[in-house]
MARDREN-527157 format. One line per field, with one value per residue (C-alpha): x negated, y, z negated; residue in three letters; residue number from 1. Coordinates in Angstrom, 3 decimals, m for minus. Example, Ala and Ser with C-alpha at 12.3 -4.5 7.8 and 13.67 -1.06 7.14 Angstrom:
BEGIN
east = m12.300 / m13.670;
north = m4.500 / m1.060;
up = m7.800 / m7.140;
r = ALA / SER;
k = 1 / 2;
***
This chain:
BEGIN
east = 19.856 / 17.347 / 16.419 / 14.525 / 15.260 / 12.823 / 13.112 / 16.304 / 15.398 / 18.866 / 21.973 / 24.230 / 21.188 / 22.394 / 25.706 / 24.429 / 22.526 / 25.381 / 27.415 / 24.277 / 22.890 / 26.764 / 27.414 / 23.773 / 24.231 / 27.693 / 26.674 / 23.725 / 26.329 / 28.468 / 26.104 / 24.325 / 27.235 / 29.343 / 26.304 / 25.218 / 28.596 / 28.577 / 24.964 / 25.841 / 28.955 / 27.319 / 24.892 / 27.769 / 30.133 / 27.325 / 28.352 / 26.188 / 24.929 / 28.021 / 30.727 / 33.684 / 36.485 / 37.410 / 37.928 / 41.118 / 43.184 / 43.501 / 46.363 / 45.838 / 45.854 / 47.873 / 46.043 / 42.606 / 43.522 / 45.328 / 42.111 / 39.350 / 41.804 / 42.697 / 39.084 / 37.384 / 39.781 / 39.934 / 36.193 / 36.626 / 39.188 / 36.771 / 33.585 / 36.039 / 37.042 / 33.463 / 32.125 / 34.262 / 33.946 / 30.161 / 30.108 / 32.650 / 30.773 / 28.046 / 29.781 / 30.538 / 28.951 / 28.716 / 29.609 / 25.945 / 24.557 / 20.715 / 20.819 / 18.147 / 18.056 / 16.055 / 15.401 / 13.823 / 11.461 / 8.953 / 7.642 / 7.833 / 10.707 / 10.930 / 12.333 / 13.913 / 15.088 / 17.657 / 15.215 / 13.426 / 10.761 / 9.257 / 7.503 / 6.546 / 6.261 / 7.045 / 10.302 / 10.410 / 13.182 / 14.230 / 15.062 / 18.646 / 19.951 / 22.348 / 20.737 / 22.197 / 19.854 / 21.551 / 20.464 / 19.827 / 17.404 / 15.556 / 15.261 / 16.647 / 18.495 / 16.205 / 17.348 / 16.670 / 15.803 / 14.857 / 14.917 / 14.137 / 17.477 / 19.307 / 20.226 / 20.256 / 21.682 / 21.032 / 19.484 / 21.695 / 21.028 / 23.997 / 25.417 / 24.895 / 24.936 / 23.978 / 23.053 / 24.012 / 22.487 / 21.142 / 17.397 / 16.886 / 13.308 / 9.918 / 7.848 / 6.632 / 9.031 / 8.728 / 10.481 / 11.581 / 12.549 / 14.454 / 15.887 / 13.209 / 12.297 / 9.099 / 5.818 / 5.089 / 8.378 / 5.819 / 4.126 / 7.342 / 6.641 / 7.081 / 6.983 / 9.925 / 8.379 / 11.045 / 9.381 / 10.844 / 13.180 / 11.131 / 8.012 / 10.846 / 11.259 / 7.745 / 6.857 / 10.097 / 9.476 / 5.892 / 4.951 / 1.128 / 0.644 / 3.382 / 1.514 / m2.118 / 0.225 / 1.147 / m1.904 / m3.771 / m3.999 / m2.550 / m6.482 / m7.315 / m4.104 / m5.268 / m8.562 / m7.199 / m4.523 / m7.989 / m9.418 / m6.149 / m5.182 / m8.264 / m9.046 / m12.867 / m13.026 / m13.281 / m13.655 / m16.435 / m17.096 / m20.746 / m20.318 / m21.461 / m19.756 / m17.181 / m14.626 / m12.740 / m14.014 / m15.075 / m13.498 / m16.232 / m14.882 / m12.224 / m9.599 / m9.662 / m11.853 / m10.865 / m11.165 / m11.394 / m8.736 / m9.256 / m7.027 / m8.974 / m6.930 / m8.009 / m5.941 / m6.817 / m7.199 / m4.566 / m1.466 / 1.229 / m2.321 / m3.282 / 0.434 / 0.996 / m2.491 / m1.294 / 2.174 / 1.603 / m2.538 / m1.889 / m0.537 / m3.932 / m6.956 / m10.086 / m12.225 / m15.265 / m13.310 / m11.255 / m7.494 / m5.140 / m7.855 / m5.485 / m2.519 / 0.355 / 1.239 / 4.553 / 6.726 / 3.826 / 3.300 / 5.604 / 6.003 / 4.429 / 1.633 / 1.114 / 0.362 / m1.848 / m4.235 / m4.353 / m5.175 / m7.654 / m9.209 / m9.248 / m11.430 / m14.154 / m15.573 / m19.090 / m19.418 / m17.742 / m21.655 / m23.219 / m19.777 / m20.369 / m23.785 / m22.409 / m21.890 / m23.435 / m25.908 / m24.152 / m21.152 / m23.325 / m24.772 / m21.148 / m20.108 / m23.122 / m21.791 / m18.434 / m19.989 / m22.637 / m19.823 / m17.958 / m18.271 / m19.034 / m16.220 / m14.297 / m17.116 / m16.305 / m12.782 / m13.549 / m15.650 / m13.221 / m10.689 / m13.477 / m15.042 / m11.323 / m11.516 / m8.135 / m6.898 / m7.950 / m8.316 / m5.238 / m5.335 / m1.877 / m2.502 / m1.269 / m2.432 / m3.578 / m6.571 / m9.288 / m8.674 / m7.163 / m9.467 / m6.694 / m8.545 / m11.360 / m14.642 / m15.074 / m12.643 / m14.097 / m13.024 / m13.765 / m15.525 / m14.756 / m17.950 / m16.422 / m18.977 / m17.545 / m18.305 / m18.278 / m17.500 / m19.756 / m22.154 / m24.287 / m21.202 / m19.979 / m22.847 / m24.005 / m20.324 / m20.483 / m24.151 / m23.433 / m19.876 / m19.835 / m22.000 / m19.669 / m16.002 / m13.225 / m11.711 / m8.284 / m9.372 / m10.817 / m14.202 / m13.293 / m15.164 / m18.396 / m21.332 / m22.199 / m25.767 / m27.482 / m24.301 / m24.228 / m26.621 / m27.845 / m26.021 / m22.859 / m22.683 / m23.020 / m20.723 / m17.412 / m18.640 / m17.699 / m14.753 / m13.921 / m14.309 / m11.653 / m8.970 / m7.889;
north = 1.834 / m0.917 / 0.712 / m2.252 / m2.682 / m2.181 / 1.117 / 2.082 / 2.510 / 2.067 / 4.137 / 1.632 / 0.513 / 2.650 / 1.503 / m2.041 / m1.121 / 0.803 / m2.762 / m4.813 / m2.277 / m1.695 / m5.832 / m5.845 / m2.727 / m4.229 / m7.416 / m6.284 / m4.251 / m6.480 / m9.411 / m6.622 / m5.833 / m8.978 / m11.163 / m8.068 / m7.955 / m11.632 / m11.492 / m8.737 / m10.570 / m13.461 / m11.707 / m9.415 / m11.910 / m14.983 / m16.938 / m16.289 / m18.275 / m18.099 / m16.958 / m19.547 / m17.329 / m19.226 / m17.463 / m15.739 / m17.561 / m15.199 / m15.567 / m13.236 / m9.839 / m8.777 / m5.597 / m6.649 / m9.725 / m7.344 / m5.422 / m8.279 / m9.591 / m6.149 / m4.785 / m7.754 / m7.986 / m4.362 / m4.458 / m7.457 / m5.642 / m3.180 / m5.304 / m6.875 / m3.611 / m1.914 / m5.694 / m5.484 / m2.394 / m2.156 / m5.519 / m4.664 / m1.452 / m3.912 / m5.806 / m3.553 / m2.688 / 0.633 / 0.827 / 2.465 / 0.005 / m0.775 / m4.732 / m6.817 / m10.584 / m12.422 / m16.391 / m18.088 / m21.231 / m22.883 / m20.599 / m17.379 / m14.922 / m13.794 / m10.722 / m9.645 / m5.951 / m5.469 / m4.402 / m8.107 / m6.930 / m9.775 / m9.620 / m12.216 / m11.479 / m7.763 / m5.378 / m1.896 / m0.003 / 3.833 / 5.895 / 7.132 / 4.785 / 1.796 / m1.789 / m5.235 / m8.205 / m11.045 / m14.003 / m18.085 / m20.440 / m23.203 / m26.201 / m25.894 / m22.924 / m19.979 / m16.784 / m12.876 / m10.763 / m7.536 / m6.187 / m2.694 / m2.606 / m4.688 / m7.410 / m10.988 / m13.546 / m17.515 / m17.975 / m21.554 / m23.811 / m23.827 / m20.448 / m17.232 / m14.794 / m10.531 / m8.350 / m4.782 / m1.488 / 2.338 / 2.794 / 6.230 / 6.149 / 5.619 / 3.058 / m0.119 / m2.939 / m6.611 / m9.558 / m12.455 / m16.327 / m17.188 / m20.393 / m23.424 / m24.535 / m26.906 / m26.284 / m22.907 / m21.253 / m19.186 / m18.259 / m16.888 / m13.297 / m10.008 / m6.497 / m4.322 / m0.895 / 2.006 / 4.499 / 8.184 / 7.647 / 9.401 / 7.354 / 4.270 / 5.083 / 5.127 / 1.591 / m0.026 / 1.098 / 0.624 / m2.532 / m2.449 / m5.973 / m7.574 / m6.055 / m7.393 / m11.120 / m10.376 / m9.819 / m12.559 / m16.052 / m19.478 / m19.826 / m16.647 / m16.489 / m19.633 / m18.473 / m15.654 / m18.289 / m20.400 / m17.323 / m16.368 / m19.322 / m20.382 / m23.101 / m21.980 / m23.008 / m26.775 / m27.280 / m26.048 / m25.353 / m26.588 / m30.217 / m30.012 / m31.729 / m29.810 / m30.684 / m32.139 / m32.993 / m30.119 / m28.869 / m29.032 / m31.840 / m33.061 / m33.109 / m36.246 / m38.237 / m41.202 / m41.186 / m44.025 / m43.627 / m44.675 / m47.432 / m48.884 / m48.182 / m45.478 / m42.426 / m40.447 / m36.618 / m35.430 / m32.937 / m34.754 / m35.977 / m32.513 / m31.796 / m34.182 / m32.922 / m29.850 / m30.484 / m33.562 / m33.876 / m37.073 / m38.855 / m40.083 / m39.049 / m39.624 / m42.467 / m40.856 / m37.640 / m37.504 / m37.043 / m34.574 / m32.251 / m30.040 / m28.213 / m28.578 / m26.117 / m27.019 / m24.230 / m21.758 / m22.045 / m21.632 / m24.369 / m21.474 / m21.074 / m24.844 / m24.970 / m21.829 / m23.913 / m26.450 / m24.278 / m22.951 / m26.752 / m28.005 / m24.768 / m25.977 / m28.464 / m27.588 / m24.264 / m21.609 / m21.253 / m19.964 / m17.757 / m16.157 / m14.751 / m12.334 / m9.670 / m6.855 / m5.206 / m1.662 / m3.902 / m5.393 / m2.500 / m0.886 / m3.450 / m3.095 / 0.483 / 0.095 / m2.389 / m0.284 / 2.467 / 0.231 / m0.009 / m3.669 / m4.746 / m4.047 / m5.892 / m8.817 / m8.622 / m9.063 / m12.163 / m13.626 / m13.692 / m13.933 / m17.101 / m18.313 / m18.436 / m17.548 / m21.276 / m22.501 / m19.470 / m17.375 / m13.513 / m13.611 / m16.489 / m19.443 / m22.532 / m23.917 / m26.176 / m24.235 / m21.672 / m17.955 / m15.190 / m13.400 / m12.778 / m15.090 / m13.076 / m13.256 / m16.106 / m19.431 / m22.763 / m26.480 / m28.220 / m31.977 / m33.390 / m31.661 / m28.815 / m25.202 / m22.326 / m18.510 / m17.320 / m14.501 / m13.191 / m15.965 / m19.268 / m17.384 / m17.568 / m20.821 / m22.198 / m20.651 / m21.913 / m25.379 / m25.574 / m29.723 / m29.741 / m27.564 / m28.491 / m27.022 / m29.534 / m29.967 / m29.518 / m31.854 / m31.369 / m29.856 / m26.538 / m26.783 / m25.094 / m21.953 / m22.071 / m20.927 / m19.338 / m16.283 / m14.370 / m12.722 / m9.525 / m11.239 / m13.010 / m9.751 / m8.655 / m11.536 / m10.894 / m7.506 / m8.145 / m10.707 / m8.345 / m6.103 / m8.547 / m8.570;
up = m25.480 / m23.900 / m20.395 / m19.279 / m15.687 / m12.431 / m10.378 / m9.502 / m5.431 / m3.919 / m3.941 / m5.911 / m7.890 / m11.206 / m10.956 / m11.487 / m14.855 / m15.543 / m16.229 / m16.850 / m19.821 / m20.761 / m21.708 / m23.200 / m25.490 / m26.670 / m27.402 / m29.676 / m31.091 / m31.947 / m33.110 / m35.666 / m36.974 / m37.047 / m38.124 / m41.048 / m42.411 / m42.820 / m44.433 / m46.350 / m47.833 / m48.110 / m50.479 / m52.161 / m53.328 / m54.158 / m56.577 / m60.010 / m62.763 / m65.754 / m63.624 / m63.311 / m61.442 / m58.245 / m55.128 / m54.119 / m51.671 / m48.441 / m46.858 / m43.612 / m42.428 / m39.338 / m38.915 / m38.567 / m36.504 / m33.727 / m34.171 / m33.452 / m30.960 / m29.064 / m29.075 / m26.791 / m25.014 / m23.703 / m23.454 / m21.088 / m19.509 / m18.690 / m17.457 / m15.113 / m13.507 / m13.627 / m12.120 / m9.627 / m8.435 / m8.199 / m6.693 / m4.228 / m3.116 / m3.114 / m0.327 / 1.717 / 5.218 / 6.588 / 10.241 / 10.767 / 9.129 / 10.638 / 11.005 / 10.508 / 10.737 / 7.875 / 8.372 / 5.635 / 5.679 / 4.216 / 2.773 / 4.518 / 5.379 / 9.037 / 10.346 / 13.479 / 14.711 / 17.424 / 19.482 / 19.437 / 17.114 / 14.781 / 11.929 / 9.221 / 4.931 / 5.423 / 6.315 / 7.738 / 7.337 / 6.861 / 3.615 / 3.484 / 6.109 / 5.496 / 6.122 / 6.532 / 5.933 / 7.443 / 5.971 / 7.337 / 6.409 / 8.817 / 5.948 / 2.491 / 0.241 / m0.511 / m2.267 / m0.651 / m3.948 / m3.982 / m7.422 / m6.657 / m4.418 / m7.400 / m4.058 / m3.967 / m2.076 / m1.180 / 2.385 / 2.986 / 6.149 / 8.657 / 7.670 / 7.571 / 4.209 / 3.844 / 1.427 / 2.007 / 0.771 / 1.076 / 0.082 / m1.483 / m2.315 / 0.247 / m1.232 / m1.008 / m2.903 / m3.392 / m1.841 / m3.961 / m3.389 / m6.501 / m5.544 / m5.989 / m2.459 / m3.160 / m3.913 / m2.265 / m4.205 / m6.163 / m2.982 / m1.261 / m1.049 / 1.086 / 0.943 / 1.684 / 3.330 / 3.346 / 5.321 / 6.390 / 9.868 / 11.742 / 11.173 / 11.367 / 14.815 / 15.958 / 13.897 / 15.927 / 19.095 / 18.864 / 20.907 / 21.453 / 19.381 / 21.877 / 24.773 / 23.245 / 22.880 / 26.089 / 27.775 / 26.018 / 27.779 / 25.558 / 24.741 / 23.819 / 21.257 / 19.986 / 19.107 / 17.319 / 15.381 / 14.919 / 13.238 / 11.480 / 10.175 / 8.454 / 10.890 / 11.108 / 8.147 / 8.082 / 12.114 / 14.129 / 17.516 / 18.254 / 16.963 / 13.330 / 10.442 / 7.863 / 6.275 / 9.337 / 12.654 / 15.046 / 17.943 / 19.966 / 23.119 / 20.766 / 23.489 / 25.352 / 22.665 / 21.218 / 17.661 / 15.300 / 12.432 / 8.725 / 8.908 / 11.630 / 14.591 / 17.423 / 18.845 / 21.857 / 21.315 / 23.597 / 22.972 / 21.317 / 18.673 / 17.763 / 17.540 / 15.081 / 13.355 / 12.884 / 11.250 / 9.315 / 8.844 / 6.921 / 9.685 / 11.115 / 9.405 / 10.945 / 9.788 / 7.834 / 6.759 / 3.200 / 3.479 / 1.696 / 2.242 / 5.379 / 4.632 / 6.179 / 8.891 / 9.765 / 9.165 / 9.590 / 13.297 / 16.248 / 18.700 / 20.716 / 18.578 / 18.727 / 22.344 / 22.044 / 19.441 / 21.909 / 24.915 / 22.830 / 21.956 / 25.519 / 26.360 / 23.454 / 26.392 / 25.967 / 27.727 / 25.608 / 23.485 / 26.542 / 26.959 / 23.721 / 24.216 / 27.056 / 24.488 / 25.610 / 23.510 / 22.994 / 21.500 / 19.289 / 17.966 / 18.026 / 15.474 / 13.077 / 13.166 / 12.222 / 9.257 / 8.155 / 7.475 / 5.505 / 1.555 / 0.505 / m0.961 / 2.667 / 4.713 / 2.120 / 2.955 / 6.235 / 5.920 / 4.071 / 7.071 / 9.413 / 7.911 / 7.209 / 3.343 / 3.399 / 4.400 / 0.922 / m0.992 / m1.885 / m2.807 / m4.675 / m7.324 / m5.319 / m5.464 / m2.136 / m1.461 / m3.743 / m6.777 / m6.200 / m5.617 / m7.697 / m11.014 / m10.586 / m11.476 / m15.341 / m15.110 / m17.387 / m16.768 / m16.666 / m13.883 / m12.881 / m14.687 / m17.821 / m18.436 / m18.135 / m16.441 / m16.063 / m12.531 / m12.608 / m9.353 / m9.843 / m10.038 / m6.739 / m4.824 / m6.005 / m5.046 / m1.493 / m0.787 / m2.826 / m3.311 / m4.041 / m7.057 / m9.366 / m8.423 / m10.524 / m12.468 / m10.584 / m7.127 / m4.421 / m3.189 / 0.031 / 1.038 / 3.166 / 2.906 / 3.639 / 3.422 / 6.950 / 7.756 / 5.348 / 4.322 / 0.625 / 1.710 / 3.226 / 0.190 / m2.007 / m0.114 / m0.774 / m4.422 / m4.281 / m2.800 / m5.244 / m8.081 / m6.598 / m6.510 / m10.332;
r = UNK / UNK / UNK / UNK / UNK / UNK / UNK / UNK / UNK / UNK / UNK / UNK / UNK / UNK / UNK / UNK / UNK / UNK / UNK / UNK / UNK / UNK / UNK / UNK / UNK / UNK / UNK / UNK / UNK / UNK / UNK / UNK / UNK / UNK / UNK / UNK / UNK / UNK / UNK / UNK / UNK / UNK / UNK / UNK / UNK / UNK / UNK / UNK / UNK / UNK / UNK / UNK / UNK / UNK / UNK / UNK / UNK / UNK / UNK / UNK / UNK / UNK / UNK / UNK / UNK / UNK / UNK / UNK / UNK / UNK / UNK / UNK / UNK / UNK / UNK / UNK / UNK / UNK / UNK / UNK / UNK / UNK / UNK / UNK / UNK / UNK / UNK / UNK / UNK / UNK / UNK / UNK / UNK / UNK / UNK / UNK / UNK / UNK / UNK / UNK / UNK / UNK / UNK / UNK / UNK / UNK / UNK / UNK / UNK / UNK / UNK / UNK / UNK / UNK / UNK / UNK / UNK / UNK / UNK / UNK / UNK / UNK / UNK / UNK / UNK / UNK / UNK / UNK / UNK / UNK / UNK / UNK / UNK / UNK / UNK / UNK / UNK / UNK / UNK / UNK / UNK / UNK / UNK / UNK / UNK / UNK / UNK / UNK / UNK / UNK / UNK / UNK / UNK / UNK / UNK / UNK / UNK / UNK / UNK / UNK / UNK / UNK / UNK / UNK / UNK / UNK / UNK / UNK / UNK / UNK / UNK / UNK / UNK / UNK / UNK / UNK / UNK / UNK / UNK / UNK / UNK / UNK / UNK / UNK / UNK / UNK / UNK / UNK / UNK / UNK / UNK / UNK / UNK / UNK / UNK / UNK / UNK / UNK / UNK / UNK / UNK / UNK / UNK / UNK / UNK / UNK / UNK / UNK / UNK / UNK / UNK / UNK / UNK / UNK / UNK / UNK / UNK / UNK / UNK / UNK / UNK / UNK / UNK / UNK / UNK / UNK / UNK / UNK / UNK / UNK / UNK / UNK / UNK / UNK / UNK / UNK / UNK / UNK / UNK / UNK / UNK / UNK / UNK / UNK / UNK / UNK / UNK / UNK / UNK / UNK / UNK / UNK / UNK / UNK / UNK / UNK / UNK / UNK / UNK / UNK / UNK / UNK / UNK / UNK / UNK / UNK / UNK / UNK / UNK / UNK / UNK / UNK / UNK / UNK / UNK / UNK / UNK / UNK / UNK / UNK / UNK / UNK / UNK / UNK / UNK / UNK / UNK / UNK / UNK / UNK / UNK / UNK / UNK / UNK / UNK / UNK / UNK / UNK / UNK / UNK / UNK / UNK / UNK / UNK / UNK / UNK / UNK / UNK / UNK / UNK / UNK / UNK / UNK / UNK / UNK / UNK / UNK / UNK / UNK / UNK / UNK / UNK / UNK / UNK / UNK / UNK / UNK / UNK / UNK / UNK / UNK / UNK / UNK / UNK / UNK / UNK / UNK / UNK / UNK / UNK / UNK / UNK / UNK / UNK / UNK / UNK / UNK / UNK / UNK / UNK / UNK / UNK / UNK / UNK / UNK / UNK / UNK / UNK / UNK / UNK / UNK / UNK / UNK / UNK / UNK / UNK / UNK / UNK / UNK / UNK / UNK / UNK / UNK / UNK / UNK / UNK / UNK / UNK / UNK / UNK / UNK / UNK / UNK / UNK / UNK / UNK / UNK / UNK / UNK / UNK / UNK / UNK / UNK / UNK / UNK / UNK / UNK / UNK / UNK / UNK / UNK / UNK / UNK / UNK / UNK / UNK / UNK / UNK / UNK / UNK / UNK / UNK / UNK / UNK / UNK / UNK / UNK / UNK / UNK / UNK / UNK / UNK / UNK / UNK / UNK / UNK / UNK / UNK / UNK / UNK / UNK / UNK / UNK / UNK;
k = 1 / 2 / 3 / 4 / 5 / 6 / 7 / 8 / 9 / 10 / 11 / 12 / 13 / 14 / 15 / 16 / 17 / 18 / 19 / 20 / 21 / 22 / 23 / 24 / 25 / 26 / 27 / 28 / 29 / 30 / 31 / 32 / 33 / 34 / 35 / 36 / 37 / 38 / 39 / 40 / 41 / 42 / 43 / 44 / 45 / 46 / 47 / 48 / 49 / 50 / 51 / 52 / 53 / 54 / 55 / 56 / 57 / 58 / 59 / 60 / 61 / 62 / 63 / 64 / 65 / 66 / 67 / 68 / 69 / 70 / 71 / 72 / 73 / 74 / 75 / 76 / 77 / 78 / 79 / 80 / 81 / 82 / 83 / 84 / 85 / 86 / 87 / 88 / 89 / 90 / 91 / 92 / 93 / 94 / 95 / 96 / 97 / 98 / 99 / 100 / 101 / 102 / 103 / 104 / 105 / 106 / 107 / 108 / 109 / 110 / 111 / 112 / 113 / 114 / 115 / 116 / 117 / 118 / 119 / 120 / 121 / 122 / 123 / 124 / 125 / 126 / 127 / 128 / 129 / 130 / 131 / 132 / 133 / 134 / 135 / 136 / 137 / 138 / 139 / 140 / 141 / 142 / 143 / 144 / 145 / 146 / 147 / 148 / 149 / 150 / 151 / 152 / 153 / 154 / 155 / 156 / 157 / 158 / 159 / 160 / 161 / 162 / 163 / 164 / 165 / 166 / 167 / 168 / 169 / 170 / 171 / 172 / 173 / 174 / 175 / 176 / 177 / 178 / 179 / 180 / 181 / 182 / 183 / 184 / 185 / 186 / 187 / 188 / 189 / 190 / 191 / 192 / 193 / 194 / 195 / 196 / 197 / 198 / 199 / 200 / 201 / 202 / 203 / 204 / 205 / 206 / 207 / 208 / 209 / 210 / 211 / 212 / 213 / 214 / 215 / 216 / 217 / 218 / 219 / 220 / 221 / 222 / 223 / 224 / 225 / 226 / 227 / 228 / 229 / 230 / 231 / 232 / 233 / 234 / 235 / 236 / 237 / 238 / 239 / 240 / 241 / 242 / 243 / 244 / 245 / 246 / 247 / 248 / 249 / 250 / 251 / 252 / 253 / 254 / 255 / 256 / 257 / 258 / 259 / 260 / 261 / 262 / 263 / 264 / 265 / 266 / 267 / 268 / 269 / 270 / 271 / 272 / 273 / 274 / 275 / 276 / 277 / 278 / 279 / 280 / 281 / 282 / 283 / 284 / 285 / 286 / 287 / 288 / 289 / 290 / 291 / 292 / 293 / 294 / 295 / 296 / 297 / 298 / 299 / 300 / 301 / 302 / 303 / 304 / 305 / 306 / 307 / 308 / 309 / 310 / 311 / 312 / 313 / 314 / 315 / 316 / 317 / 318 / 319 / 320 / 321 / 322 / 323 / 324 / 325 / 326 / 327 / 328 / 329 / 330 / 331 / 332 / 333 / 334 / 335 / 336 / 337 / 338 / 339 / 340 / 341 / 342 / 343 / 344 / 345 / 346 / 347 / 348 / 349 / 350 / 351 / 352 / 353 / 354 / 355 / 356 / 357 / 358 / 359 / 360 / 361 / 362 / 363 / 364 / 365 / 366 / 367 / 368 / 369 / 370 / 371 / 372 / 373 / 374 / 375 / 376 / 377 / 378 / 379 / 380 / 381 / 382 / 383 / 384 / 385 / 386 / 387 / 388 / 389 / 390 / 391 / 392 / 393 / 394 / 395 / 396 / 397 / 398 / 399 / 400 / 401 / 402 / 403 / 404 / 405 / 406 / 407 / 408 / 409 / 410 / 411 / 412 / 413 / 414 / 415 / 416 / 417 / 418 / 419 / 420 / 421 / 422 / 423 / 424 / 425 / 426 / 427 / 428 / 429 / 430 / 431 / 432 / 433 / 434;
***
């Protein structure tokens, strides 16, 4: 009767409505009719104006109290045996099963093959082949739901849980926390590819980004992370001023702190930067303006950042310039074939946007991109505004003197660093994301 459930993309998956729309079409049933039949007698037998009989004193009726009594209770009956059932097929682990291990944290799930394969917000796994997720957690309780797959399961610290099943359909499913786990619970998220087995095999045994890793020195890794993790984005590497202090011959400087002691720039500093940025905030530079990293980076990727700081000792500028001209003019290339919404894209990882500004509807240190053009709002000086081409371009050249109400004024200028066309360009991209 109400077929209001997600895609049915698992083998058991039907079997689960089967009990869920089974309990919901009964107890509609049963309300309409218990709570019309007491309406409707309600109505009936209303007592009216001139009429003085008194009601009949009923003493009972065996028959229809065997009935009420007998009919729930066989319908219980059978929820518990269909429950039971389903859930234990739902439980239960094919010895073929693929197993993959899933850690939750703050706010991200991790995955890991057999093979040592690791990926981060996003499972691969084959149609018409048994899987076990095998759940943990690093901090507090999360919960693995996948509604497509009709699974879920709490991720608990200091054990480990599983959710079992077949995928029967290729497609591309969501990923779930449903257990509140702080302020990035709404943020949780990862895609669950299920891919033919064939083209399984070649995405598991295919190593070449563990090679690149591999191949890569600690600084050169950290320059990627700098890129990656939005980094460029408040800290420079020629000495100017953003939101936080450049990188530029940080390591080894001693740095006056806002509560007017001084710390020395060295490993176990940045370190502590980078996990807890409220720790020790620079004198001159506002706090509660850096996220919080810990939980996002490896210990690994931690020493890779600071490989890559140590190397910012004045000579990397004259380092970048040895470009050679073909690869210059290979990259305008690849751009120039590009449509402008996917150059836009690009600058918005490139110049690190990402750090502050989300894609999904998050809140992190400015608004979403998620359904911002067209969007109106209120700034912090209490006039409102329309985020159309011109608000955009305007916020990227002078972002300080029109701060959404709600935010802190955190984002540097772009001016001198993008041009008309770049800027064009984000727009576009920023239309796309609705």
């Amino acid at each position: 009767m109400f077929n209001y459930l997600p895609e049915q993309a698992s083998e058991f998956a039907y079997k689960v409505d089967r009990v869920n729309q089974f309990i919901t079409n009964t107890s509609v049933f049963f309300i309409v009719l218990i709570c019309g039949a007491m309406l409707y007698f309600a109505f009936r037998y209303r007592k009216r104006p001139g009429e003085t009989d008194e009601t009949p004193r009923i003493e009972g009726n065996n028959y229809l109290e065997v009935v009420w009594t007998a009919v729930p209770a066989i319908i219980s009956i059978y929820v518990m045996y269909i429950g039971i059932v389903t859930f234990r097929e739902m439980r239960t682990v094919e010895p073929d099963a693929l197993e993959v291990n899933v850690t939750a944290q703050k706010w991200k799930w991790d995955f890991e093959y057999q093979n040592g394969k690791k990926t981060t917000a996003e499972a691969t796994i084959p149609v018409d082949k048994p899987v076990k997720f095998i759940l943990a957690s690093r901090d507090v309780i999360h919960s693995f739901f996948v509604p497509a797959m009709r699974v879920k399961m709490d991720a608990v610290p200091g054990m480990y849980t599983y959710v079992t099943f077949k995928p029967i359909k290729t497609g591309t499913y969501n990923i779930f926390c449903t257990e509140y786990c702080g302020t990035g619970h709404s943020a949780m998220l990862a895609k669950l590819r299920v891919v033919s087995e064939a083209e399984f095999e070649r995405w598991l045994n295919d190593n070449s980004e563990e090679l690149l890793k591999a191949q890569m020195s600690p600084a050169e890794r950290g320059e990627n992370l700098y890129n990656k993790s939005g980094c460029v984005a408040c800290h420079s590497l020629d000495g100017s001023r953003r939101v936080g202090p450049s990188f530029l011959k940080l390591f080894g400087k001693k740095e006056a702190l806002a509560d007017g002691s001084e710390v020395t720039a060295d490993e176990n500093y940045i370190k502590e930067s980078i996990l807890n940025p409220n720790a020790k905030v620079v004198k001159g530079f506002p706090p509660n303006q850096m996220p919080a990293f810990e939980g996002q980076l490896t210990d690994d990727d931690i020493s890779a950042l600071i490989a890559f700081i140590k190397a910012q000792d004045g000579t990397r500028k004259a380092e970048e310039k040895k470009e050679s001209k073909p690869q210059a003019e290979e990259k305008k290339v690849d751009l120039a074939s590009l449509s402008p919404a996917e150059r836009g894209k690009l600058l918005f990882q490139e110049m690190g946007c990402n750090a502050c500004h989300s894609l999904d509807g998050s809140r992190l240190v400015g608004p979403s991109f998620k359904g911002l053009f067209g969007r109106n709002g209120k700034l912090t000086d209490g006039s409102s505004y329309t985020a159309d081409e011109k608000y955009i371009k305007h916020s990227i050249l002078e972002p300080t003197s029109q701060v959404v109400e709600g935010y802190p004024p955190a984002m540097p200028t772009f001016k001198g660093r993008l041009n008309d066309s770049q800027i064009n360009d984000l727009i576009e991209f920023i239309k796309t994301l609705k």
